[in-house]
C-alpha positions as CSV (number, residue, x, y, z in Angstrom):
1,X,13.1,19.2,-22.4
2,X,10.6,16.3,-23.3
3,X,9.8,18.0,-26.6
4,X,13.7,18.4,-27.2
5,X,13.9,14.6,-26.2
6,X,11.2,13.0,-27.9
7,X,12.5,15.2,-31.1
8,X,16.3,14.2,-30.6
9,X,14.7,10.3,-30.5
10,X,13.0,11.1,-34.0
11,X,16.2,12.1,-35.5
12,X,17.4,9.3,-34.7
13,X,15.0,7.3,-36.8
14,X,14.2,4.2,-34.0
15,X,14.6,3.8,-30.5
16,X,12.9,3.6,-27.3
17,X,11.6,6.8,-25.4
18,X,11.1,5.3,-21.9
19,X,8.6,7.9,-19.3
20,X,9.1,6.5,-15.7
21,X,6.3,7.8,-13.5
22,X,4.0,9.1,-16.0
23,X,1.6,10.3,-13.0
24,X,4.3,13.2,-12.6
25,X,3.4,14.9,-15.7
26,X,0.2,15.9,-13.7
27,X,3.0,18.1,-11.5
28,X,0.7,18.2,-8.6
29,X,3.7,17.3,-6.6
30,X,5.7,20.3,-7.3
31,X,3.0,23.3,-7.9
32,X,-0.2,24.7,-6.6
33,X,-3.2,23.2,-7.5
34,X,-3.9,26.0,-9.8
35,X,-0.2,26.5,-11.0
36,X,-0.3,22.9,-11.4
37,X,-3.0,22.5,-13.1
38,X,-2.0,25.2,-15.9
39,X,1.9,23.7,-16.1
40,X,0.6,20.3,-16.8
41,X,-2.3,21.2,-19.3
42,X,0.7,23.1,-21.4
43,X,3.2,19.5,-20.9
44,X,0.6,17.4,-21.5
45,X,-0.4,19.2,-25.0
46,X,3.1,19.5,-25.9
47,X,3.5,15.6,-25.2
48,X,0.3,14.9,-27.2
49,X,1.3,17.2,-30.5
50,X,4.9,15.7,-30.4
51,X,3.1,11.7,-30.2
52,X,0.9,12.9,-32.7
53,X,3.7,13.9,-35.1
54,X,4.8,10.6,-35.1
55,X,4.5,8.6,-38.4
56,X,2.6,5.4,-38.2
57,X,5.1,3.4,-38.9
58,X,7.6,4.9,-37.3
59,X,10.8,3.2,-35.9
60,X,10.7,5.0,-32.3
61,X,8.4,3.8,-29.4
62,X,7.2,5.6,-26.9
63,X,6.7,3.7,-23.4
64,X,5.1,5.4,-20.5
65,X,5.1,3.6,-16.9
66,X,2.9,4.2,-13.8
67,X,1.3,2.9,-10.6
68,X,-1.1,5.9,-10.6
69,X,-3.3,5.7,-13.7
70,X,-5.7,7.6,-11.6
71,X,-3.7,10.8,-12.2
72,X,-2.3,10.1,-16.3
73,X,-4.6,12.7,-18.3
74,X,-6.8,10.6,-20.4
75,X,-5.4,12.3,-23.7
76,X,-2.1,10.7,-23.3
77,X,-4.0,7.3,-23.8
78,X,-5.9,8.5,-26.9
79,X,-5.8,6.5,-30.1
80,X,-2.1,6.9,-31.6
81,X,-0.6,7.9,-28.5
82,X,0.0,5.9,-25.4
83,X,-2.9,3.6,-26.6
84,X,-1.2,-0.1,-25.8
85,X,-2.2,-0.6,-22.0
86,X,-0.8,-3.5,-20.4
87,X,-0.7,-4.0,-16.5
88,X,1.6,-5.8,-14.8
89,X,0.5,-7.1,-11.4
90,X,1.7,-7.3,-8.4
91,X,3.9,-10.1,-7.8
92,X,1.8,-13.6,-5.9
93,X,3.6,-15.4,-3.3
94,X,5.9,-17.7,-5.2
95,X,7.0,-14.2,-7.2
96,X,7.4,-12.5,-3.8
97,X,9.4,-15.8,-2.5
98,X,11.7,-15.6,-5.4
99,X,12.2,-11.9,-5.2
100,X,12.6,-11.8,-1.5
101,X,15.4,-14.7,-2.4
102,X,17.2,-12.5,-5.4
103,X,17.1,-10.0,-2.8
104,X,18.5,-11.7,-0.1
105,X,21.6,-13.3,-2.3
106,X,22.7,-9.2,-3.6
107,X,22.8,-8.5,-0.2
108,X,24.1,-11.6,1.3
109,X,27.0,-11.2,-1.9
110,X,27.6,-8.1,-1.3
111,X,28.1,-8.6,2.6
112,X,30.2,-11.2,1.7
113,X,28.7,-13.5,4.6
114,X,25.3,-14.6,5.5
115,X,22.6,-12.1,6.3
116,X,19.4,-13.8,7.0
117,X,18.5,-16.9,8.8
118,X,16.2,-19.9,7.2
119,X,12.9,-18.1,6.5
120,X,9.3,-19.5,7.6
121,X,7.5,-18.4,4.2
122,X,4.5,-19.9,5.4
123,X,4.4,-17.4,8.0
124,X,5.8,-14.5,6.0
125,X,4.4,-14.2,2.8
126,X,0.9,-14.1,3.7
127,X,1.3,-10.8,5.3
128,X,3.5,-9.7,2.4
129,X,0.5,-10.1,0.1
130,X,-0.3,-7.2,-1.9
131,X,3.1,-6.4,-2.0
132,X,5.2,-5.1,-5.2
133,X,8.8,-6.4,-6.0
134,X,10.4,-2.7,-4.6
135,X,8.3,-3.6,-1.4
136,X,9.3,-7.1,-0.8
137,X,12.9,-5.7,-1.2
138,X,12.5,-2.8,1.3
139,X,11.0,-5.1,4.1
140,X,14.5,-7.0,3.9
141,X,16.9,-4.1,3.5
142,X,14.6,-2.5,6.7
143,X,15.4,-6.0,8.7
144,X,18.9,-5.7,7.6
145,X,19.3,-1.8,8.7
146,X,17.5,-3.0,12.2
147,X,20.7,-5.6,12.6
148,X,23.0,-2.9,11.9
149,X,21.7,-0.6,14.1
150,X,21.1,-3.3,17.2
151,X,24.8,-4.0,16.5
152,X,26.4,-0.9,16.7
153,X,24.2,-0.8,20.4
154,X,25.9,-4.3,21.3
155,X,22.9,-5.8,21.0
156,X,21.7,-8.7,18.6
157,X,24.4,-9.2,15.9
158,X,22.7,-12.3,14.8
159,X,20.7,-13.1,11.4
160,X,17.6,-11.6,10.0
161,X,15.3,-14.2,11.1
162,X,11.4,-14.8,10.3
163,X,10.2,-12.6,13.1
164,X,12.2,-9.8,12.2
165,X,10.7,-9.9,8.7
166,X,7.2,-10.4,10.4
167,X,8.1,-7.1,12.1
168,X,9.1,-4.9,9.4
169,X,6.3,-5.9,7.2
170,X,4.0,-4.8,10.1
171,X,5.9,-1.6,11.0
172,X,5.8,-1.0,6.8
173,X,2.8,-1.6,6.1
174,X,1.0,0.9,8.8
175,X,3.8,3.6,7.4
176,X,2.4,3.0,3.7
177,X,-1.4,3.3,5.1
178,X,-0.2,6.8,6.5
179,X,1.6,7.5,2.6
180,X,-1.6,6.8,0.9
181,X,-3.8,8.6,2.9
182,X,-1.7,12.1,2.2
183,X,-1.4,10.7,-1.7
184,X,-5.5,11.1,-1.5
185,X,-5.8,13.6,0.6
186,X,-7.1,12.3,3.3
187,X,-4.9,14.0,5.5
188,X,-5.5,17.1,4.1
């Protein structure tokens, strides 16, 4: 399918050819080691022969993202292939503020009503540090599920405050320490 993608882009003569979650090409997620290993080798050399049959001035780019560049096989970043490397970092605390706001406004807009009390960020973004955009945004919708849930008990119907944050980036952050040992085997 990627060969039958990448030469449907060609056809076309330009365009964008966008891999999200390059790390998945190693397929690790999905086979045996061995299996894995072998199914990957065969995508990965198919990827590399089909970037390599690109002319050099070609009108098609091909744009790979990832957060695991630990697991990309080094020939995809070879000279003429995926060889522009540009990171994007995570987001500081006035990028997390502004993203915890953009997030906060869908929901509150979508809610029609107010969601979330005033926020202490002094308080809340130092624990959020570290923190991508997608995490930021799961900490509120996590505070906002908590409110559902307490309401449909009869308990607290009120706002997402500060210390509900301040709990959910607690209770989030031990559940990503748990993620990132299985992602490297630590619990293995």
């Amino acid at each position: 399918m990627l060969q039958e993608i990448l030469s449907v882009a060609k056809e076309q003569g330009k365009g964008v050819v966008f891999l999200d979650e390059a790390d998945a090409l190693s397929l690790e997620h999905l086979l045996p080691p061995a299996q894995a290993r072998e199914a990957s080798a065969r995508l990965v050399a198919a990827l590399c022969e089909k970037l390599d049959a690109l002319e050099d001035f070609s009108r098609l780019v091909v744009v790979a993202a990832t957060n695991r560049t630990d697991a990309v096989d080094p020939s995809l970043v070879a000279p003429g292939r995926l060889d522009r490397l540009v990171e994007v970092p995570l987001p500081d605390g006035p990028a997390q503020q502004q993203i915890f706001q953009m997030t906060r406004a869908q929901a509150e807009a979508a809610a029609g009503r107010r969601l979330v009390a005033d926020v202490d960020f002094r308080s809340v973004l130092p624990p959020m540090g570290g923190m991508s955009g997608a995490e930021v945004a799961e900490v509120l919708r996590r505070a906002l599920e908590q409110k559902v849930h307490a309401a449909g008990q009869g308990r607290d119907k009120g706002l997402v405050t500060t210390q509900d944050l301040l709990q959910e980036i607690d209770a989030y952050r031990k559940i990503r320490a748990v993620v990132e040992k299985i992602r490297y085997g630590q619990y293995l």
